[in-house]
C-alpha positions in Angstrom: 129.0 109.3 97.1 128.2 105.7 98.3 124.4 105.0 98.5 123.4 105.2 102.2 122.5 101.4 103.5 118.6 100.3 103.5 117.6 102.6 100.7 115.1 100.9 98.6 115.4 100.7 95.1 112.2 102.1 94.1 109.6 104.8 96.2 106.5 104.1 95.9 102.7 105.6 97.3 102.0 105.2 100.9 98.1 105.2 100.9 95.8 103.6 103.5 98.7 101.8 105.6 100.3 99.8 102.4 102.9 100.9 100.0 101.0 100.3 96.5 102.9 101.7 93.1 100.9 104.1 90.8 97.9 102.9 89.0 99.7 103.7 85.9 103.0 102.3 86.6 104.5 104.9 85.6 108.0 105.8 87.4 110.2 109.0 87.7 113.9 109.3 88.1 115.5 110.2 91.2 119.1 112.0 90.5 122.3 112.3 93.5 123.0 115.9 93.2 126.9 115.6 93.1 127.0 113.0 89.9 123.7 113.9 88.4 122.9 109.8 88.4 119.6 108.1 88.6 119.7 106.5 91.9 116.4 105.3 92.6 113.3 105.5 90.5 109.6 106.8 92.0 106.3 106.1 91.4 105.0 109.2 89.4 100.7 110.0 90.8 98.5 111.3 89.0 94.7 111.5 89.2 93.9 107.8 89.7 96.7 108.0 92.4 95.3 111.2 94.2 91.9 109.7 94.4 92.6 106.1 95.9 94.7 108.6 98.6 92.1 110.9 99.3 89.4 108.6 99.8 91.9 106.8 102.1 91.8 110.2 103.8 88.2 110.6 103.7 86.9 107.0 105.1 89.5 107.7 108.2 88.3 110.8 108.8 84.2 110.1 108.7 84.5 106.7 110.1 87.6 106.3 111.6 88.7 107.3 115.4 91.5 109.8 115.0 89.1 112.6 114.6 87.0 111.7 117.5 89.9 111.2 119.6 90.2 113.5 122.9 93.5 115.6 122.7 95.2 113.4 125.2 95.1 110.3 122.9 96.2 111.9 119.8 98.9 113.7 121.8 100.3 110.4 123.1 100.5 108.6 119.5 102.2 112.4 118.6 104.9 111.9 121.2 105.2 107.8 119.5 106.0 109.9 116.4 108.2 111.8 117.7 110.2 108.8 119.7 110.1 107.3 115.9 111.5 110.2 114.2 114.7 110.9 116.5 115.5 106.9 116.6 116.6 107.7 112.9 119.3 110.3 114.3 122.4 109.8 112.0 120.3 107.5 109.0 117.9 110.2 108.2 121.0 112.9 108.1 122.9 110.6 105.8 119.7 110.0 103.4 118.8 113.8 103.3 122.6 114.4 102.8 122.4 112.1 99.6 119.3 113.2 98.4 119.4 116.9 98.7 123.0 117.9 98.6 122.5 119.1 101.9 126.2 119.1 103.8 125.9 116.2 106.5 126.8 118.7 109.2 123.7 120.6 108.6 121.7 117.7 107.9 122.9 116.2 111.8 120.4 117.3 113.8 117.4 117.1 111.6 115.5 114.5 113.3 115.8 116.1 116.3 114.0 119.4 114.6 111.1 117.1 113.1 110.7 115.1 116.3 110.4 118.7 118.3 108.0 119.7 116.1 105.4 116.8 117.1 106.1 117.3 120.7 105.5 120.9 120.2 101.7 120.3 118.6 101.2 117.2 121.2 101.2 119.7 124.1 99.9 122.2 122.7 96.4 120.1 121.7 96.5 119.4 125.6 97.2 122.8 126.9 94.6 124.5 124.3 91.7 126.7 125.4 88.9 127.7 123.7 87.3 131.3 124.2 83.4 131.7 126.3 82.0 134.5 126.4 78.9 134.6 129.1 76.4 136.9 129.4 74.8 136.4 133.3 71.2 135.4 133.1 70.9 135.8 129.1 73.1 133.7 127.2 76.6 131.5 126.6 79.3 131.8 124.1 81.8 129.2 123.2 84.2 128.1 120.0 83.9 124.5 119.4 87.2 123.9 117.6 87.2 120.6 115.6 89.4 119.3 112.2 88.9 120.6 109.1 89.2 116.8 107.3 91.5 115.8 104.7 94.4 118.4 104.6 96.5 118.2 101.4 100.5 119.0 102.1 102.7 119.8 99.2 106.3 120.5 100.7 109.6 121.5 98.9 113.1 120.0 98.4 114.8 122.1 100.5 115.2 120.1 104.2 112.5 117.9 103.1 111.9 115.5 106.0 112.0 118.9 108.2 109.8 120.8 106.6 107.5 117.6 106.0 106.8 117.4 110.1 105.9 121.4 109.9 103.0 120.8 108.2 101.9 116.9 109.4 102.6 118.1 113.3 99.7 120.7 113.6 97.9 119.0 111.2 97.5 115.2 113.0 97.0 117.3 116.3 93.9 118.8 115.2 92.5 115.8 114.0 93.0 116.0 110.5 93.9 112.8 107.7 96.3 113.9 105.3 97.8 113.7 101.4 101.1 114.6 101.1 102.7 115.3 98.2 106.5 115.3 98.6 108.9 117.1 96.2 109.8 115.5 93.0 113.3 116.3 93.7 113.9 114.8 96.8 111.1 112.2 97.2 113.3 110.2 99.6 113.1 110.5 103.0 109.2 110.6 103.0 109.5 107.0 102.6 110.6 106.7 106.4 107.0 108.5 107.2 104.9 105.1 106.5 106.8 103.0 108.9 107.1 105.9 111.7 103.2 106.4 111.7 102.4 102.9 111.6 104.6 102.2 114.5 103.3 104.9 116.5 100.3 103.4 116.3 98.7 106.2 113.6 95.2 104.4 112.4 95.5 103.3 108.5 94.0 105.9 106.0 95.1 108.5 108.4 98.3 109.8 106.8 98.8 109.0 103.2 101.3 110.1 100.4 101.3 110.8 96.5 105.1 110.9 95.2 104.9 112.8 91.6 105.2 116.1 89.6 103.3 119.0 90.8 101.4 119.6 87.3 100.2 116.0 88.2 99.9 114.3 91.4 99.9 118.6 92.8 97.2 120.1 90.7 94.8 116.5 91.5 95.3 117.0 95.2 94.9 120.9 95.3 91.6 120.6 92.6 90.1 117.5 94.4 87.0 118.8 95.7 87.2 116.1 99.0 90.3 118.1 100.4 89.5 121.6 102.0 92.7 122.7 102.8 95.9 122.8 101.0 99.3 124.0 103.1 101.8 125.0 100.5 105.5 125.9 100.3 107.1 126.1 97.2 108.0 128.9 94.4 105.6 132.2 94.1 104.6 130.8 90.2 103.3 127.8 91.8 101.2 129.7 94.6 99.7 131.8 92.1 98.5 128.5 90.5 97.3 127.0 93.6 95.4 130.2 94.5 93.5 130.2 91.3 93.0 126.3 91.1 91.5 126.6 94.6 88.8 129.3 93.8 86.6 126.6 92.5 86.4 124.6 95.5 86.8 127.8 97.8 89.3 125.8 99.8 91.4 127.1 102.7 95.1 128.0 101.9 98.5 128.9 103.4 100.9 129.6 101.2 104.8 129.6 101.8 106.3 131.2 98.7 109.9 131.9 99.4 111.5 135.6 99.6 114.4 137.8 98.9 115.1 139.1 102.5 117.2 141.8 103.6 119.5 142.3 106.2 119.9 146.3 106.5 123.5 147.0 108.2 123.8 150.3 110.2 127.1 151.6 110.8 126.8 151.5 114.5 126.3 147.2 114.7 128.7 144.9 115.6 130.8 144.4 112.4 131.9 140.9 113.4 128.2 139.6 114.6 126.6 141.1 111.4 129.4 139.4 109.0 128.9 136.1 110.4 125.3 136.1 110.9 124.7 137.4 107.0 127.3 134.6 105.5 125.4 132.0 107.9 122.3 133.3 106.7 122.5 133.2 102.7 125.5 130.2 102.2 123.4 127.5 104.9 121.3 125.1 103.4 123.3 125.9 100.2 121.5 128.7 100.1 118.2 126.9 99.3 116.5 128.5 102.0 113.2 130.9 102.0 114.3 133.1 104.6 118.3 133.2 103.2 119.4 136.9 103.7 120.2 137.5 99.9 119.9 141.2 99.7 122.2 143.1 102.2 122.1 146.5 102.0 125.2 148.0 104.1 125.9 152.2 105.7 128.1 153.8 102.8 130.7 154.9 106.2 131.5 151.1 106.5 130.2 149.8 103.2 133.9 149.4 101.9 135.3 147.6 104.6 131.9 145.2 104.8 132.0 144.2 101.0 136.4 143.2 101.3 135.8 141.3 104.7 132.5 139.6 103.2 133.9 138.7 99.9 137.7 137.4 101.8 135.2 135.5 103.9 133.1 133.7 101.1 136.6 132.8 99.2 137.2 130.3 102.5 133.8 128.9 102.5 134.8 125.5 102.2 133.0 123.9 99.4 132.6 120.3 98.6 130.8 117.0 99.0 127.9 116.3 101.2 129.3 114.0 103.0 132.8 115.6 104.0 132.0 116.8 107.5 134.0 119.6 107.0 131.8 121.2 104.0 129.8 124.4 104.6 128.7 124.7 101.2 127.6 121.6 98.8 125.9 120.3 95.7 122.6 122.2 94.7 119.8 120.0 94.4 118.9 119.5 90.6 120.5 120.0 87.2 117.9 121.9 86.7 118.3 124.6 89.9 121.6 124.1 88.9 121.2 126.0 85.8 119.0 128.3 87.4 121.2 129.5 89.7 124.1 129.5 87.2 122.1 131.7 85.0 121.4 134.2 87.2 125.1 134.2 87.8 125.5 135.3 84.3 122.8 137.9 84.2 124.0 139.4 87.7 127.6 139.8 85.5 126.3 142.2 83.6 124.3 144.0 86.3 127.0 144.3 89.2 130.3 143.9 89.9 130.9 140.2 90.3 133.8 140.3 93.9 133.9 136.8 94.7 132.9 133.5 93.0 130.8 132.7 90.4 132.3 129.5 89.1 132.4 125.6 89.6 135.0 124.7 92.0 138.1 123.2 90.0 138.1 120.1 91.9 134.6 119.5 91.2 134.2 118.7 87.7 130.2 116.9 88.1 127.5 117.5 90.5 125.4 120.6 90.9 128.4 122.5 92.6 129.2 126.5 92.4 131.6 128.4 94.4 129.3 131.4 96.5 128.8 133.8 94.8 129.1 138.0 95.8 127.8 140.9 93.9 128.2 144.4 95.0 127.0 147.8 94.1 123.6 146.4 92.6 121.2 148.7 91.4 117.9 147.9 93.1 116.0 147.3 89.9 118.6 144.9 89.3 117.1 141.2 88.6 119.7 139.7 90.9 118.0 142.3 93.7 114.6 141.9 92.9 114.3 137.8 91.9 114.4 134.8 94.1 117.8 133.4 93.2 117.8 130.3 96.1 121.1 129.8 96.2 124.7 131.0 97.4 124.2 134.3 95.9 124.1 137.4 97.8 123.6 140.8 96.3 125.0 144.3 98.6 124.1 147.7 98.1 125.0 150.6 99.7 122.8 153.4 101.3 123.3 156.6 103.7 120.0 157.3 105.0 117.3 155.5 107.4 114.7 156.5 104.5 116.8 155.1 101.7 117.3 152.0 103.7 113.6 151.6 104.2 113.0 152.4 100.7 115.5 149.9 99.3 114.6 147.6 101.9 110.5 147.0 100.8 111.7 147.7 96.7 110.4 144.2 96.2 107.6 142.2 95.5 108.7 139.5 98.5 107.8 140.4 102.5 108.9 137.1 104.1 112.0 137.9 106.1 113.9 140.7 107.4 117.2 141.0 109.4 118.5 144.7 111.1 121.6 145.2 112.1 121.7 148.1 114.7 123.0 148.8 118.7 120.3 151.8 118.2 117.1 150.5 120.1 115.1 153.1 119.4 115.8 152.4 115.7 116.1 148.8 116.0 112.6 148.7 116.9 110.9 151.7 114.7 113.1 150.3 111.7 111.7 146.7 112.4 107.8 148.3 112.3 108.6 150.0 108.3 109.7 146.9 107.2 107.3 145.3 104.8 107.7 141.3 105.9 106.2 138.9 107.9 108.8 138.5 110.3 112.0 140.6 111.5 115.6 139.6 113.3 116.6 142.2 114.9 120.9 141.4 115.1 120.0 137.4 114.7 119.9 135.4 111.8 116.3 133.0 111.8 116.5 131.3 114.7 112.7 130.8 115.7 110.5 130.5 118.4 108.1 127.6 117.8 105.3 129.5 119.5 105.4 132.5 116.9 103.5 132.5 113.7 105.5 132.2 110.2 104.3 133.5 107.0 104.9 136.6 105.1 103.0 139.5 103.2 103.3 140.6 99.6 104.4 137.8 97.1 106.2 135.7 99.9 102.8 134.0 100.9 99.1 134.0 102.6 98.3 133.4 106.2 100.2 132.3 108.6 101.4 128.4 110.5 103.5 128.8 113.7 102.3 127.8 117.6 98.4 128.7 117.8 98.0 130.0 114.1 98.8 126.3 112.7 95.9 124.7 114.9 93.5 127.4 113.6 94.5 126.9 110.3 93.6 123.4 110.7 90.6 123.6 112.7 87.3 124.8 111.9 86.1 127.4 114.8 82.7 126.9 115.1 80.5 129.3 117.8 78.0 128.1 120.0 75.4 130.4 121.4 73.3 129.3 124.2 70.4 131.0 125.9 70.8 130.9 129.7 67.4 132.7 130.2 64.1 134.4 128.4 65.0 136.1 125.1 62.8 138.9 124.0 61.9 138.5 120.5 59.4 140.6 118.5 56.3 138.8 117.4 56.1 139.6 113.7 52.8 138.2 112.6 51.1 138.2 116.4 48.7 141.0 116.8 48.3 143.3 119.8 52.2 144.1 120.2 53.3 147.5 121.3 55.2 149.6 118.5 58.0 149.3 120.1 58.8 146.1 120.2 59.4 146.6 116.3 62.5 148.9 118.1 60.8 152.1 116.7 60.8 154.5 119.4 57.2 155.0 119.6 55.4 157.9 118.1 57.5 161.2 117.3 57.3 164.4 119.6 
């Protein structure tokens, strides 16, 4: 693939409103998914790095304007932002495209998703209210919502740029200065971020980035005891570690940390809907994707004829470069998901009955590339059931019961996502309610209201983002209580108060 035009040749830090390398010097490679080349290099953070970033962060916060700005003014620079982001159209498709592996036709449209999501937070700041609570003649209740501080982001590889706006949307709109820390995979596209905010007309010191590894430049920024909140979305191994590095500084978390969802098929859905859906929902994005529907688990009466039509319909996923507009499927990220992925291929060999894939594409000798991938009648204490595999893999299993559905359905240590498959309401909606995940499709694949909250339960995550949850993640709700009239307050210490007033009832009978 040809090097998209105006790509530097080195990333560097973006702290207080100038591009700076590290302290160090030290660099990291940047490989293109479908050669495995160095294309770029990257300034690796560490410590020194996290520090000059976060007390960028800090001084705009405690002395600078953005936090003291009314809603309207920070909404308007939000909308600049989003103006910014969806002037890149086609250029940031192309760069995630290169960087990612991401097929371009998926990657089309991505500016307009990170541009929506700033509009999104810049009316909602506007539109917010507050809860007050009166009681007449006695006192006033009212939640004084104002920004947390420095928020710390760490985002993954998968739709970086995307995923990147999630978390800097809700967090600018409350008031907050920011450290992110982009993927080491795909460090790219944050680059675009510096110019964007600057010509939105975002005050210096207010938005900030670390490029690096997460055992350097991510453990500094999630220990550093000037940031109080870290957002997180990455692997369940690394929220574990954020959890416990956290404790110290009791810092508030949300915590992303992928899934294994299921998509439960009843006999009685629409075959065709639920066929195209579930490949949509496990071969998009390559299959890198949190909320991919990797386990299906299919009504033994039309179990048969599911598994041949899915497995015929995988064996025409067209697979190839990034770039070909005409790919559904392209190059993994990394060498090193790469051989993830390719080894859970193996194990799943010897755990299921392998009915479509499995293998590198013949006509693509080098690049991250593997044909998807379909494993049926897994045993649910199968590893390629029960472990994150993020990639075109799906594992089916068969069941006859509601119960054994249900059963099969929460048999893992993930609760993120769910998909039912059903023209039963009654069920539809009962089924939905067993379900141990944060969020359920009922005959959809993901397609998301901004207004709802995201997260999941179990080992998929903690808390929520999503409409009103991300603001109060990023706010502190403070109470106010104000006395509107005389209080009665017992007089300890005073002398010649009734017994009473202690609230004792007076003397007993």
């Amino acid at each position: 693939m040809n090097k998209p035009a105006g790509l530097p040749d080195k990333i560097r830090h973006y702290i207080n409103g100038e591009f700076v390398d590290s302290v160090s010097g030290e660099t990291f490679d940047v490989l293109e998914p479908t050669t495995n080349q160095v294309y770029l290099q990257a300034a690796a953070g560490s410590q020194a790095d996290v520090d000059r970033a976060v007390a960028a962060a800090k001084k705009a916060f405690e002395e600078g304007p953005w936090p003291r700005m009314l809603p309207r003014q920070r909404s308007k620079i939000l909308y600049r932002i989003a103006e910014e982001v969806e002037k890149l159209g086609d250029t940031l498709a192309e760069i995630e495209s290169f960087d990612s592996g991401l097929p371009i036709r998926q990657a089309r449209g991505q500016a307009n998703r990170a541009a929506e999501n700033f509009r999104f937070f810049a009316d909602l700041i506007v539109a917010g209210v507050d809860d007050a609570f009166k009681m007449p003649g006695r006192q006033l209740n009212y939640v004084n919502r104002k920004p947390h501080g420095v928020a710390g982001l760490i985002t993954p590889w998968n739709t970086p740029f995307m995923q990147e706006s999630w978390k800097l949307g809700p967090a600018l709109a409350s008031g907050c200065t920011v450290v992110l820390k982009p993927a080491e995979f795909t460090p790219t596209s944050a680059q675009l971020w510096g110019g964007i905010m600057e010509r939105a007309g975002v005050p210096a010191g207010v938005f900030n980035i670390v490029n690096g590894f997460g055992a350097d430049a991510g453990d500094a920024l999630v220990k550093h005891p000037d940031v109080p909140l870290i957002s997180f979305t990455g692997s369940l191994a690394t929220g574990k570690m954020i959890f416990k590095n956290s404790a110290e500084n009791m810092k508030h978390l949300s915590l992303e940390l992928g899934g294994k969802s299921p998509a439960i098929i009843f006999e009685d859905a629409d075959f065709e809907a639920a066929l195209d859906s579930t490949l949509f929902g496990v071969y998009s994005l390559n299959g890198e994707r949190c909320t991919a529907s990797s386990r299906l688990l299919v009504q033994r009466s039309i179990y048969d004829k599911f598994i041949k039509a899915y497995a015929e319909r995988s064996d025409k996923v067209v697979v190839g470069p990034p770039s070909d507009p005409n790919t559904e499927v392209a190059a993994l990220v990394h060498p090193e998901h790469y051989k993830k992925v390719t080894d859970y291929i193996e194990i799943g060999k010897k755990e299921a009955r392998l009915l479509a894939g499995g293998y590198r594409p013949e006509n693509l000798p080098e690049g991250n590339y593997i044909r998807p991938t379909v494993f049926v009648d897994v045993a649910p204490d199968a590893r390629i059931f029960q472990e994150e595999i993020f990639g075109p893999v799906v594992a089916i299993t068969p069941f006859d019961t509601e119960e054994e559905a249900l059963e099969l359905a929460n048999n893992c240590e993930y609760g993120l996502a769910a998909y039912v498959w059903t023209n039963d309401v009654q069920r539809a909606h009962n089924f939905s309610h067993g379900i141990e995940s944060g969020m359920v499709w009922i005959n959809s694949h993901n397609v998301r209201d901004l207004r709802t909250p995201f997260g999941g339960v179990k080992g998929s995550g903690l808390g929520h983002e999503g409409g009103y949850r991300s603001l109060d993640f990023y706010t502190i709700q403070q109470t106010i209580h104000l006395t509107l009239g005389d209080v009665h307050t017992t007089r300890f210490g005073a002398t010649g108060y009734a017994e009473n007033d202690l609230g004792l009832g007076g003397p007993s009978a």
